[in-house]
PyMOL Python script that loads the backbone (N, CA, C, O; Angstrom):
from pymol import cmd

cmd.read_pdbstr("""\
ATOM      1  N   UNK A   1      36.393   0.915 244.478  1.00  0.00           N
ATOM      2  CA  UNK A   1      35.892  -0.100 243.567  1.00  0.00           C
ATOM      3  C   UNK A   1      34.592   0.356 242.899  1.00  0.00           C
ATOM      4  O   UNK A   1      34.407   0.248 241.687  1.00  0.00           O
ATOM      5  N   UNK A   2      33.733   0.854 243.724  1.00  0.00           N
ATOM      6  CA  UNK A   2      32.177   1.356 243.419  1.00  0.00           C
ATOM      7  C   UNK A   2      32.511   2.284 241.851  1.00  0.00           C
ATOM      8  O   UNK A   2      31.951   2.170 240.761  1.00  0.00           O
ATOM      9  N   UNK A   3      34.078   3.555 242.446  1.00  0.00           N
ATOM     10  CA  UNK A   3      34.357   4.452 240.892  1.00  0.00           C
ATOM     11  C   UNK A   3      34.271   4.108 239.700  1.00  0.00           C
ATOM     12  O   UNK A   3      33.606   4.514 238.747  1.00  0.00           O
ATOM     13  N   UNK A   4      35.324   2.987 239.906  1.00  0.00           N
ATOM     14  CA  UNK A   4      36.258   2.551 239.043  1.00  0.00           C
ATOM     15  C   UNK A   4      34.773   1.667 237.948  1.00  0.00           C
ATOM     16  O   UNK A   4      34.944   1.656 236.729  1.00  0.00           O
ATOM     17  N   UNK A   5      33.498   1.035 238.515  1.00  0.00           N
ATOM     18  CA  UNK A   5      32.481   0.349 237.592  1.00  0.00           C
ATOM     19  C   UNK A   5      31.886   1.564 237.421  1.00  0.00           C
ATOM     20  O   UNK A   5      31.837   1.842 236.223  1.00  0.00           O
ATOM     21  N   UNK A   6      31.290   2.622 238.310  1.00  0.00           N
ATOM     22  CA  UNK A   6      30.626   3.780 237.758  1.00  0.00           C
ATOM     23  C   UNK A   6      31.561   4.542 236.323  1.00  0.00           C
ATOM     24  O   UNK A   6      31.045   4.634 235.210  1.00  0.00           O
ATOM     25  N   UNK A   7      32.793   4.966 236.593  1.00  0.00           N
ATOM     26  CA  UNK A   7      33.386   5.382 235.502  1.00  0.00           C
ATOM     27  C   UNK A   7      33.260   3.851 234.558  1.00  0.00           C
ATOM     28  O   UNK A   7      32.103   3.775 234.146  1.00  0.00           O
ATOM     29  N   UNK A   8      33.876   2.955 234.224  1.00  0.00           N
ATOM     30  CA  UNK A   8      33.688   1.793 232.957  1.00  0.00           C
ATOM     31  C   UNK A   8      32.268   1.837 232.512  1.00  0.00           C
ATOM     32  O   UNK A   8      32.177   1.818 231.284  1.00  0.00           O
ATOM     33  N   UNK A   9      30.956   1.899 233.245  1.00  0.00           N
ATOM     34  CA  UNK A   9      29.449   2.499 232.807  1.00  0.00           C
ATOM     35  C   UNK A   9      29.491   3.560 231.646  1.00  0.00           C
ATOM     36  O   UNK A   9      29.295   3.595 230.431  1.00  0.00           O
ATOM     37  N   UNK A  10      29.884   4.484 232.760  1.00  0.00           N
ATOM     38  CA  UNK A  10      30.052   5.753 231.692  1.00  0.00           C
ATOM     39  C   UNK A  10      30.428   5.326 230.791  1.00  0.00           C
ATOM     40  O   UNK A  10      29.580   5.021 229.953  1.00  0.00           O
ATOM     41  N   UNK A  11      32.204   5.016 230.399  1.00  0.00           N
ATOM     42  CA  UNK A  11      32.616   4.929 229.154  1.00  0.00           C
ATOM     43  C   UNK A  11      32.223   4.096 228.647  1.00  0.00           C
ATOM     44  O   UNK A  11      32.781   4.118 227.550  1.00  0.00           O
ATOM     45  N   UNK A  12      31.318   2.958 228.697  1.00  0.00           N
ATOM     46  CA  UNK A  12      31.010   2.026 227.653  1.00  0.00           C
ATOM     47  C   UNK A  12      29.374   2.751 227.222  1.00  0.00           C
ATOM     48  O   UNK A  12      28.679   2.506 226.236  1.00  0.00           O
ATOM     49  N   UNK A  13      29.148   3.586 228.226  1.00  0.00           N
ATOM     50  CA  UNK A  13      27.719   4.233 227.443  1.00  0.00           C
ATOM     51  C   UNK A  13      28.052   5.599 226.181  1.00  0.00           C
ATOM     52  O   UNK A  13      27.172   6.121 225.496  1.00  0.00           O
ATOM     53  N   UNK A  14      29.265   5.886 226.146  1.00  0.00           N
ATOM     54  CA  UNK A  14      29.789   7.204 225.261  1.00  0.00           C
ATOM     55  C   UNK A  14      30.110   6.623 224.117  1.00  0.00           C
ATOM     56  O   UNK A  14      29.937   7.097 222.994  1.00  0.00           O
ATOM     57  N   UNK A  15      30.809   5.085 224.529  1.00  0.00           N
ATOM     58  CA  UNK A  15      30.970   4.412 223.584  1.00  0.00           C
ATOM     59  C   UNK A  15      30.251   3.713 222.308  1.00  0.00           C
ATOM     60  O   UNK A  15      30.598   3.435 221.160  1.00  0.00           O
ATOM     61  N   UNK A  16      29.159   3.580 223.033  1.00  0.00           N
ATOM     62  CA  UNK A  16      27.724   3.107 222.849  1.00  0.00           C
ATOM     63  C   UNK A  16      26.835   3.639 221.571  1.00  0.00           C
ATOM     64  O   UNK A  16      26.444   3.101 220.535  1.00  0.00           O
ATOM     65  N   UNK A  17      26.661   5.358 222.316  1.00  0.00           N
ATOM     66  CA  UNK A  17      25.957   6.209 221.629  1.00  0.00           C
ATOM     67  C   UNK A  17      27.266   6.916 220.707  1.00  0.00           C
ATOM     68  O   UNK A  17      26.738   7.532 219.782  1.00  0.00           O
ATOM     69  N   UNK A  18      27.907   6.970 220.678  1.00  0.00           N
ATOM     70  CA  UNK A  18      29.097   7.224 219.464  1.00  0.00           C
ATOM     71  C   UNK A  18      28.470   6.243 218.143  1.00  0.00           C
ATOM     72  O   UNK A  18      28.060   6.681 217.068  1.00  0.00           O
ATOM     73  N   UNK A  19      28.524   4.966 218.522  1.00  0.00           N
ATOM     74  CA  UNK A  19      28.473   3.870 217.797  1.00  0.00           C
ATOM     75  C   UNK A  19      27.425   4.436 216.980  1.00  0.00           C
ATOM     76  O   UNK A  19      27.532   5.044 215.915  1.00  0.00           O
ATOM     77  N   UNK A  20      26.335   4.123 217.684  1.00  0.00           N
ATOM     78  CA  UNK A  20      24.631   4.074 217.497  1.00  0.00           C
ATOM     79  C   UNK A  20      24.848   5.550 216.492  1.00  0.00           C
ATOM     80  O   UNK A  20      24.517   5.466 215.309  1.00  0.00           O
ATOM     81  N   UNK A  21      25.329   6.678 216.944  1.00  0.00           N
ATOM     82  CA  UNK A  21      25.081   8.189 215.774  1.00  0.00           C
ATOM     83  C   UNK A  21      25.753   7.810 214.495  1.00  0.00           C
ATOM     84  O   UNK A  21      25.254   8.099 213.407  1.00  0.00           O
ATOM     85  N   UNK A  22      27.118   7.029 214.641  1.00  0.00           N
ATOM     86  CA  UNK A  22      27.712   6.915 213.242  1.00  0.00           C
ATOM     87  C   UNK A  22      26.975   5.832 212.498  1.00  0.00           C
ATOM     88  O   UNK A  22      27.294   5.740 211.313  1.00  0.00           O
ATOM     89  N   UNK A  23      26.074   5.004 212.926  1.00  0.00           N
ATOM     90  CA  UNK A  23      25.242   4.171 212.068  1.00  0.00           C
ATOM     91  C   UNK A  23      24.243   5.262 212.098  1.00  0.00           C
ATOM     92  O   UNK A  23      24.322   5.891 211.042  1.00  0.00           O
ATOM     93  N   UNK A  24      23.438   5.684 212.797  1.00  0.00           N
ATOM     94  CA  UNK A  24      22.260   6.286 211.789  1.00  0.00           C
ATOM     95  C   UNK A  24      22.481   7.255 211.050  1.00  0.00           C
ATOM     96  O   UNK A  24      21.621   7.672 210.274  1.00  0.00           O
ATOM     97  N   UNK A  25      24.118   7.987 211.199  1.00  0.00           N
ATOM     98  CA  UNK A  25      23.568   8.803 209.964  1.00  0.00           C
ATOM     99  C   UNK A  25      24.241   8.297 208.390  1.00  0.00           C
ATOM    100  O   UNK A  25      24.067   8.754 207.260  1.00  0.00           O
ATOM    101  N   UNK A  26      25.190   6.990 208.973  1.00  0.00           N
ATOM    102  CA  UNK A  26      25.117   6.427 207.389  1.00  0.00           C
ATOM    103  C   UNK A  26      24.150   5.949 206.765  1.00  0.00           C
ATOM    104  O   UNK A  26      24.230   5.869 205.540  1.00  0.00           O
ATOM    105  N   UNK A  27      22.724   5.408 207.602  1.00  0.00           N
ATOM    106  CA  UNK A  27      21.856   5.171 206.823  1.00  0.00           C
ATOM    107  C   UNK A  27      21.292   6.562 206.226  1.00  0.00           C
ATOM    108  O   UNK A  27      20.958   6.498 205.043  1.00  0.00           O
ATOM    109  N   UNK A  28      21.163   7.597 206.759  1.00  0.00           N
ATOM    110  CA  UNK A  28      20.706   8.524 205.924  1.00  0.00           C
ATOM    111  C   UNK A  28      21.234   9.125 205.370  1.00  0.00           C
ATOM    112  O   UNK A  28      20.706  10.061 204.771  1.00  0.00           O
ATOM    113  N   UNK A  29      22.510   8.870 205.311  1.00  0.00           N
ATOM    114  CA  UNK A  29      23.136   9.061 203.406  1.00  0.00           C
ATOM    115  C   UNK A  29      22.840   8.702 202.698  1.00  0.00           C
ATOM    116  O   UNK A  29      22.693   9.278 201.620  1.00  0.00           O
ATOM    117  N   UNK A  30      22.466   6.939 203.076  1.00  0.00           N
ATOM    118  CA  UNK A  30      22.223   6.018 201.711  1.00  0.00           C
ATOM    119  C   UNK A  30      20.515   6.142 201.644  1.00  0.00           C
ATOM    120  O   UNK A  30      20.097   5.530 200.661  1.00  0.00           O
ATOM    121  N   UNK A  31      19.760   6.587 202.200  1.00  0.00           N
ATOM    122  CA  UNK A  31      18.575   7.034 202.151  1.00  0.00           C
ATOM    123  C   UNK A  31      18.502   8.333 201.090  1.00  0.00           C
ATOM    124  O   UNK A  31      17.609   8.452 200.251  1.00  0.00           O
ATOM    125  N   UNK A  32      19.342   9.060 201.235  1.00  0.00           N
ATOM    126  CA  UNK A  32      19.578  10.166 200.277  1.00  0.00           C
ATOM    127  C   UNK A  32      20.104   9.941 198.782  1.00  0.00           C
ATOM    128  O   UNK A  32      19.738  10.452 197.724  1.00  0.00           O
ATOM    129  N   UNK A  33      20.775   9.299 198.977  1.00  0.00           N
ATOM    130  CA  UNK A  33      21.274   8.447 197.779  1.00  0.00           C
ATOM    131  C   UNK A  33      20.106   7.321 196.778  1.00  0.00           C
ATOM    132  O   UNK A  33      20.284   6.816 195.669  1.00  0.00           O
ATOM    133  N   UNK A  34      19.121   7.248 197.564  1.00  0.00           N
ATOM    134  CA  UNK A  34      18.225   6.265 197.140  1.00  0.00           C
ATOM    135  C   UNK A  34      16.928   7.150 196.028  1.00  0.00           C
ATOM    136  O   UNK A  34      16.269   6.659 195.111  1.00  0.00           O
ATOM    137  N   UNK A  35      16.924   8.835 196.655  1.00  0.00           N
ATOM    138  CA  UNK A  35      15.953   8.637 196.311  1.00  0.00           C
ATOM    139  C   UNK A  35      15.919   9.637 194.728  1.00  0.00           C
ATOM    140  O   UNK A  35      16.844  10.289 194.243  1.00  0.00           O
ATOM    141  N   UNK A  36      14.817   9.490 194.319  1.00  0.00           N
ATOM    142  CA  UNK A  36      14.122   9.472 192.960  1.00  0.00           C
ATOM    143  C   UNK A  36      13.739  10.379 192.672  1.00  0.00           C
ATOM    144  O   UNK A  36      13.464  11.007 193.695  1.00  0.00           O
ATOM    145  N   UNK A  37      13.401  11.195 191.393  1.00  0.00           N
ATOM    146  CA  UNK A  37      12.459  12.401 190.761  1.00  0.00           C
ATOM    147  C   UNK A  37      11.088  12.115 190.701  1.00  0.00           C
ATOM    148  O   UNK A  37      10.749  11.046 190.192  1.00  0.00           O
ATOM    149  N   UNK A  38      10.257  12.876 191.126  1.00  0.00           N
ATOM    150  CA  UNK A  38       8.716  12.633 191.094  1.00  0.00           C
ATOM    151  C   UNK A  38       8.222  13.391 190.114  1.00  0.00           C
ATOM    152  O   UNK A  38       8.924  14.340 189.766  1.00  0.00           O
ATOM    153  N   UNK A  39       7.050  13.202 189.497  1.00  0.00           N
ATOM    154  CA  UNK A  39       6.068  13.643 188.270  1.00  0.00           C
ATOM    155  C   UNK A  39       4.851  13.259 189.147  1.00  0.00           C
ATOM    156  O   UNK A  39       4.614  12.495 190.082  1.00  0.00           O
ATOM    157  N   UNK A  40       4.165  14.207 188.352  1.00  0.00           N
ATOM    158  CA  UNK A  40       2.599  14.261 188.786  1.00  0.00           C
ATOM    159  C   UNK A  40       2.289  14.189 187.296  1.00  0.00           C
ATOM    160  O   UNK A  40       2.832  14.673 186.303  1.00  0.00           O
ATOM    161  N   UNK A  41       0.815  13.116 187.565  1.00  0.00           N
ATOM    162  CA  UNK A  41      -0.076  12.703 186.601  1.00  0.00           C
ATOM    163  C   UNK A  41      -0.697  14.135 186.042  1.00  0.00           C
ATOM    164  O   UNK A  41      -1.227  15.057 186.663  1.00  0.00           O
ATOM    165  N   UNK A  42      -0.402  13.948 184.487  1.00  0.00           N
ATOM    166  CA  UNK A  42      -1.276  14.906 183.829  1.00  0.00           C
ATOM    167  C   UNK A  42      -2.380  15.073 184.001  1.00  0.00           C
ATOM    168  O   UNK A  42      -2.868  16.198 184.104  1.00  0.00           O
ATOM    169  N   UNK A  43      -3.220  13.700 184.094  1.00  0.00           N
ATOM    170  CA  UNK A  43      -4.546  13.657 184.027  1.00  0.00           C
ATOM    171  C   UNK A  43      -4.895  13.401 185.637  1.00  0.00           C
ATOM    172  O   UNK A  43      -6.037  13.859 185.602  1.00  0.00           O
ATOM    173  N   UNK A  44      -4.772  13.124 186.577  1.00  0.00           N
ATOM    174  CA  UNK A  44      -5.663  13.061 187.832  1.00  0.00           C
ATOM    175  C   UNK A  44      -4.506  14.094 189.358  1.00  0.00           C
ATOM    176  O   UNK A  44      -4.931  14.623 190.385  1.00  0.00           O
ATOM    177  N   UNK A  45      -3.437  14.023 188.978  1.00  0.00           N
ATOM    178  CA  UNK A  45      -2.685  15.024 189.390  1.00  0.00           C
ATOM    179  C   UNK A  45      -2.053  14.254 190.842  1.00  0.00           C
ATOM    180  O   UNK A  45      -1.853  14.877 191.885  1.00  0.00           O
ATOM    181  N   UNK A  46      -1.820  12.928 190.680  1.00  0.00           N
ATOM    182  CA  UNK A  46      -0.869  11.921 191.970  1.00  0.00           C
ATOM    183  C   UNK A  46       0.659  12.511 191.770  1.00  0.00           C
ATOM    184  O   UNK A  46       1.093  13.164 190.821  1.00  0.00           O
ATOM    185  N   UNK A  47       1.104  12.222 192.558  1.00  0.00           N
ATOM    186  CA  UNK A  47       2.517  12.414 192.194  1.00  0.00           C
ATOM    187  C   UNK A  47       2.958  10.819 192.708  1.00  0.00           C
ATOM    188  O   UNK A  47       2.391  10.009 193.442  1.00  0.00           O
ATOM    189  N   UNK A  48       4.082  10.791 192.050  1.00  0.00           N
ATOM    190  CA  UNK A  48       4.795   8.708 191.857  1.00  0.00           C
ATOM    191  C   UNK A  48       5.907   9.125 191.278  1.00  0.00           C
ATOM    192  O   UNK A  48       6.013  10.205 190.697  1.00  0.00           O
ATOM    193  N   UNK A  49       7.037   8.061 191.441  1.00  0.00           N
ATOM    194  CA  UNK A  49       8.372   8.247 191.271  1.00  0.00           C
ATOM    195  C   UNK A  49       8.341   8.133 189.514  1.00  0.00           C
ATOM    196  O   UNK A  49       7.509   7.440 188.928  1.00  0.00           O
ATOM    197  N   UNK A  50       9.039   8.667 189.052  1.00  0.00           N
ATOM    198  CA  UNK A  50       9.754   8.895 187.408  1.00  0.00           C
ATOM    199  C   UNK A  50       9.653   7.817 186.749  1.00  0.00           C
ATOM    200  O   UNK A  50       9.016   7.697 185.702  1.00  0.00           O
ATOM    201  N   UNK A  51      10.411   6.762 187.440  1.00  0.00           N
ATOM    202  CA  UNK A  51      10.390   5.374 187.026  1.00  0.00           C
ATOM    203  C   UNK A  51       9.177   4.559 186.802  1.00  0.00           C
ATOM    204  O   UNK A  51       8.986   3.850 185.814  1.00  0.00           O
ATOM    205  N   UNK A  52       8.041   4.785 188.211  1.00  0.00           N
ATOM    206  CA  UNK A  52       6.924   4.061 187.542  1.00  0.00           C
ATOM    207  C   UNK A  52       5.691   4.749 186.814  1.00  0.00           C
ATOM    208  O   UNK A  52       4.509   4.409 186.869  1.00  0.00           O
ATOM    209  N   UNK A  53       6.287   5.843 186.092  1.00  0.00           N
ATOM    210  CA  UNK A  53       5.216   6.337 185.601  1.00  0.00           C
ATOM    211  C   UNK A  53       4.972   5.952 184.200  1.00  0.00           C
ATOM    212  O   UNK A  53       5.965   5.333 183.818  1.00  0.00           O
ATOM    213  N   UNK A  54       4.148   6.038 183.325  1.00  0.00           N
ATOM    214  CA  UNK A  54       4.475   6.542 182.098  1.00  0.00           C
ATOM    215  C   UNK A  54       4.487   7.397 181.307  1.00  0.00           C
ATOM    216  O   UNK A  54       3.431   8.030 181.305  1.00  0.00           O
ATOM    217  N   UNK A  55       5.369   7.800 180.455  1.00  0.00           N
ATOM    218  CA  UNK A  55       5.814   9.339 179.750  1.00  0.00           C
ATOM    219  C   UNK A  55       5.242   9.027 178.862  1.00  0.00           C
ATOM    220  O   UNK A  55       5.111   7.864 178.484  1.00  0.00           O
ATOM    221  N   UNK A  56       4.524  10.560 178.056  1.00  0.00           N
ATOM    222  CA  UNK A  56       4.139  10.412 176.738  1.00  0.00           C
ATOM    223  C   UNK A  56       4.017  11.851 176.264  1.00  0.00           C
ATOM    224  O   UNK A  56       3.076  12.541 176.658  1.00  0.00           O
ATOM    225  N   UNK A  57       5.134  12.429 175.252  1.00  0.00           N
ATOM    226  CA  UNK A  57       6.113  13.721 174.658  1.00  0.00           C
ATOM    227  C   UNK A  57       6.533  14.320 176.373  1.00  0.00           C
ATOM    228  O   UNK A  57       7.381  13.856 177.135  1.00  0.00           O
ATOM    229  N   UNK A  58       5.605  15.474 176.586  1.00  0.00           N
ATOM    230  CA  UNK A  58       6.263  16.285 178.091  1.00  0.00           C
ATOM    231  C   UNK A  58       5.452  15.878 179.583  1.00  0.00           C
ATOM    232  O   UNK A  58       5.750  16.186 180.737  1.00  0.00           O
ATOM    233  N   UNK A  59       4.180  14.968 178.988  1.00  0.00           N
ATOM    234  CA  UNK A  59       3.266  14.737 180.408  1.00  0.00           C
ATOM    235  C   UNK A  59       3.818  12.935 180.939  1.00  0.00           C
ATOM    236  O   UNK A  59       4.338  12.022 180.297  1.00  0.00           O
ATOM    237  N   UNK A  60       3.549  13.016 181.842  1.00  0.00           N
ATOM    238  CA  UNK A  60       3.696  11.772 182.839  1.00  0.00           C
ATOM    239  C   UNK A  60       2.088  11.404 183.099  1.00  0.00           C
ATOM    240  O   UNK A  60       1.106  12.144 183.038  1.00  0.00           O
ATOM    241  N   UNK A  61       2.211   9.643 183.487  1.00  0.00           N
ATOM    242  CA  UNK A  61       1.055   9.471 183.984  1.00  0.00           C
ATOM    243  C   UNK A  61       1.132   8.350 184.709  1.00  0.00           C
ATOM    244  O   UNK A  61       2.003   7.481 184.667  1.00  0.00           O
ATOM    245  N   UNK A  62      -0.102   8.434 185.569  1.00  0.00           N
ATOM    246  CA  UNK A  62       0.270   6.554 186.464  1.00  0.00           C
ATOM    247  C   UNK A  62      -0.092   5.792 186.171  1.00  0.00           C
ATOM    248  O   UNK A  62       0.278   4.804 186.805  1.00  0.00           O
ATOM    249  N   UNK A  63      -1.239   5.495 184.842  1.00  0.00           N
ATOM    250  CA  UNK A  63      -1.450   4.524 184.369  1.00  0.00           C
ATOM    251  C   UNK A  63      -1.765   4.672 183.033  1.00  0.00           C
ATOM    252  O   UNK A  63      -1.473   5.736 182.486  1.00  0.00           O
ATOM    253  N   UNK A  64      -2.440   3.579 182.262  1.00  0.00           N
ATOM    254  CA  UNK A  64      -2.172   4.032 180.781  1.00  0.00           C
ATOM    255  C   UNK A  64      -3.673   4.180 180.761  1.00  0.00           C
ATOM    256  O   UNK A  64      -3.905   4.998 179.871  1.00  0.00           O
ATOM    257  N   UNK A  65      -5.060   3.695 181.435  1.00  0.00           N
ATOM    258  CA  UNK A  65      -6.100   4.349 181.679  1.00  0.00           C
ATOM    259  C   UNK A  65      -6.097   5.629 181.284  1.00  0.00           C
ATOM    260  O   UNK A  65      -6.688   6.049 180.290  1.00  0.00           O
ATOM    261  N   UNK A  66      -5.240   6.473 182.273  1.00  0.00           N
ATOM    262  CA  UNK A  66      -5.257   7.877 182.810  1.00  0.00           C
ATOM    263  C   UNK A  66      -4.558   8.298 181.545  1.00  0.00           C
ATOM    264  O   UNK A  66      -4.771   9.497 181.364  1.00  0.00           O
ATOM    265  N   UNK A  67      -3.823   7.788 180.619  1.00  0.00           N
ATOM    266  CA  UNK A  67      -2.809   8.286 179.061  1.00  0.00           C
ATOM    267  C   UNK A  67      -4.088   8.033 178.587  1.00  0.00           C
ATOM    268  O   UNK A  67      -4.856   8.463 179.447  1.00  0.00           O
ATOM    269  N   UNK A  68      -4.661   7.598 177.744  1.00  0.00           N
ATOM    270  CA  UNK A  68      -5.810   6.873 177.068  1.00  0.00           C
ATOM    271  C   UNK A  68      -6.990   7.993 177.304  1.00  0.00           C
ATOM    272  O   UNK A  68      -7.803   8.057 176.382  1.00  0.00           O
ATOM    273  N   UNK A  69      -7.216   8.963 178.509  1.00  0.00           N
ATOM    274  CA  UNK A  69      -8.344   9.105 178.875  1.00  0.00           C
ATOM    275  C   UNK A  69      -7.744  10.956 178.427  1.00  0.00           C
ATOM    276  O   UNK A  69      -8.331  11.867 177.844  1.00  0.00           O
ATOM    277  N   UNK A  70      -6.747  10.889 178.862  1.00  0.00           N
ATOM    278  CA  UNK A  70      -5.796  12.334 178.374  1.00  0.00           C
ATOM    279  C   UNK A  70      -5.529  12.708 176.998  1.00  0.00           C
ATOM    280  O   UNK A  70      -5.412  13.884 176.654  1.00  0.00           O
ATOM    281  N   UNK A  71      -5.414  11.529 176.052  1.00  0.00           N
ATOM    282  CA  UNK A  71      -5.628  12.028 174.800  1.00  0.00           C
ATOM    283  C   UNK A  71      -6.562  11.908 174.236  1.00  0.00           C
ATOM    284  O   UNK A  71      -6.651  12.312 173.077  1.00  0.00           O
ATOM    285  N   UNK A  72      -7.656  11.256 174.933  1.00  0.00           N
ATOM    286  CA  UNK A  72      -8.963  10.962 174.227  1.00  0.00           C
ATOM    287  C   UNK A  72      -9.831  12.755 174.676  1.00  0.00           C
ATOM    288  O   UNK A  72     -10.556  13.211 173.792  1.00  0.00           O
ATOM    289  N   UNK A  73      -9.675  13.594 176.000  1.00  0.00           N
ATOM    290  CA  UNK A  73     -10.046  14.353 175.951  1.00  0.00           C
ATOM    291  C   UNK A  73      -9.193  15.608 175.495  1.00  0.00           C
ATOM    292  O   UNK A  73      -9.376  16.666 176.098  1.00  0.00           O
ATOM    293  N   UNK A  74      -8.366  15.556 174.569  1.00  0.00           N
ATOM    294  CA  UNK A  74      -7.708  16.094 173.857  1.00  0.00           C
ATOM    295  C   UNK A  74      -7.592  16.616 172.679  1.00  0.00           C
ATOM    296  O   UNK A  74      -7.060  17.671 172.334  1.00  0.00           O
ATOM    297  N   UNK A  75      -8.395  15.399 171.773  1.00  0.00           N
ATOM    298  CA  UNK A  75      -8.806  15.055 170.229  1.00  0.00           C
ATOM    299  C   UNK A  75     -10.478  15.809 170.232  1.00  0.00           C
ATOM    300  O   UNK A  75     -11.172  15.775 169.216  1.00  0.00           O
TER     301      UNK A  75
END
""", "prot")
cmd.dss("prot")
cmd.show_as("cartoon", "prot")
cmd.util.cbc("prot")
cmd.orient("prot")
C-alpha cells in the first residue's frame, strides 16, 4: 500500500512539472512576440521603444524638448 501512494506521488509530481514547463515556455513565446525596435535619442542618447519616440527625417527622440533643442543646435 505504502508503493502504490509513493509511486501515484511520483506520477502526479512528473505530471505537475510537465504542466508547469509547457506553460512557461508559452509565455516566452508570447514575450518574444511582444517585443519592439528600439532607437536611441539623437540628442541625449536613451534608448525607448520605436513607438514612443518621436521621428524627425533619420533621428529619433524622446521628447520634443530634446527635437526642439537638436535642431536649434543645428541652425
Amino acid at each position: 500500500m505504502g508503493k502504490l501512494i509513493f509511486i501515484s506521488i511520483i506520477v502526479l509530481l512528473v505530471y505537475w512539472l510537465i504542466k508547469a514547463r509547457k506553460h512557461t515556455s508559452t509565455k516566452i513565446e508570447s514575450l518574444a512576440d511582444a517585443s519592439e525596435d528600439m532607437v536611441r535619442c539623437a540628442y541625449c542618447g536613451v534608448h525607448l521603444p520605436e513607438s514612443e519616440s518621436i521621428a524627425n527625417e533619420d533621428n529619433f527622440f524622446c521628447s520634443n524638448e530634446h527635437l526642439h533643442k537638436y535642431l536649434a543646435s543645428k541652425s
